[in-house]
C-alpha positions in Angstrom: 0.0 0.0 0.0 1.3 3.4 -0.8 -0.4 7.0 0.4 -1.8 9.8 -2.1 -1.9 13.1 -1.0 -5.6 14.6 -2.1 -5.7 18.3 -0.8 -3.7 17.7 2.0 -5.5 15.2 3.5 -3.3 11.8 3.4 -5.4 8.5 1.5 -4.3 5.3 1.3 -4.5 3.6 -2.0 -4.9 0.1 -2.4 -3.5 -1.9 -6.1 -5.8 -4.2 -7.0 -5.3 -6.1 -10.2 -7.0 -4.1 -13.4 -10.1 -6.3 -14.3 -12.3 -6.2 -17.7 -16.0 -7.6 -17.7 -18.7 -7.4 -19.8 -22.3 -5.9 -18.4 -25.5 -4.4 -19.5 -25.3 -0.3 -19.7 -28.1 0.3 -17.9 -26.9 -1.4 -15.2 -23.1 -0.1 -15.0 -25.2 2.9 -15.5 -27.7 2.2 -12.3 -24.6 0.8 -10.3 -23.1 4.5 -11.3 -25.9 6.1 -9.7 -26.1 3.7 -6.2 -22.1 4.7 -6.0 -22.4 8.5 -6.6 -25.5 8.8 -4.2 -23.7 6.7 -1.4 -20.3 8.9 -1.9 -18.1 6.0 -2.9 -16.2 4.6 -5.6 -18.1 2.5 -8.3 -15.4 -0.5 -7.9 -15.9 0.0 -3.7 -19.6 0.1 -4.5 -19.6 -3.2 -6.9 -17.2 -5.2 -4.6 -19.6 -4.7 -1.6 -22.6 -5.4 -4.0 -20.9 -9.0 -5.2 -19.6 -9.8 -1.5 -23.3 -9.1 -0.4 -24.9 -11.0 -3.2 -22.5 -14.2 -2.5 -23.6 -13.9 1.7 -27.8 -13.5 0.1 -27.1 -17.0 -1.8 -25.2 -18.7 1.0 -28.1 -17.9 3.2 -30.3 -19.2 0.4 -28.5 -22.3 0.1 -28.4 -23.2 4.2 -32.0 -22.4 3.7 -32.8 -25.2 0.8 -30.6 -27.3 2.8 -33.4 -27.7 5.6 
């Protein structure tokens, strides 16, 4: 990890590997819009929106399990 200096206030910056996928416009362009409205990052936004899909279907999973 290295630090950025953004108007004087010190960030850290994390390198994550550059990745390319394919998705629908509109929703790049919806996941834009849930990003910008929550203050964050699109890639912050979409990581937490994977991460929380893959806990939804675990639960789902456990569930059909019973």
């Amino acid at each position: 990890m290295c630090c950025w200096c953004y108007h004087g206030i010190m960030k850290e910056k994390h390198h994550w590997p550059t990745t390319s996928i394919r998705v629908n416009p509109e929703a790049l362009h919806q996941a834009r819009i849930a990003a910008v409205t929550r203050k964050k990052m699109l890639g912050q936004w979409l990581e937490e929106a994977i991460l929380e899909k893959i806990e939804r279907e675990k639960k789902l999973g456990k569930e059909d399990e019973k």
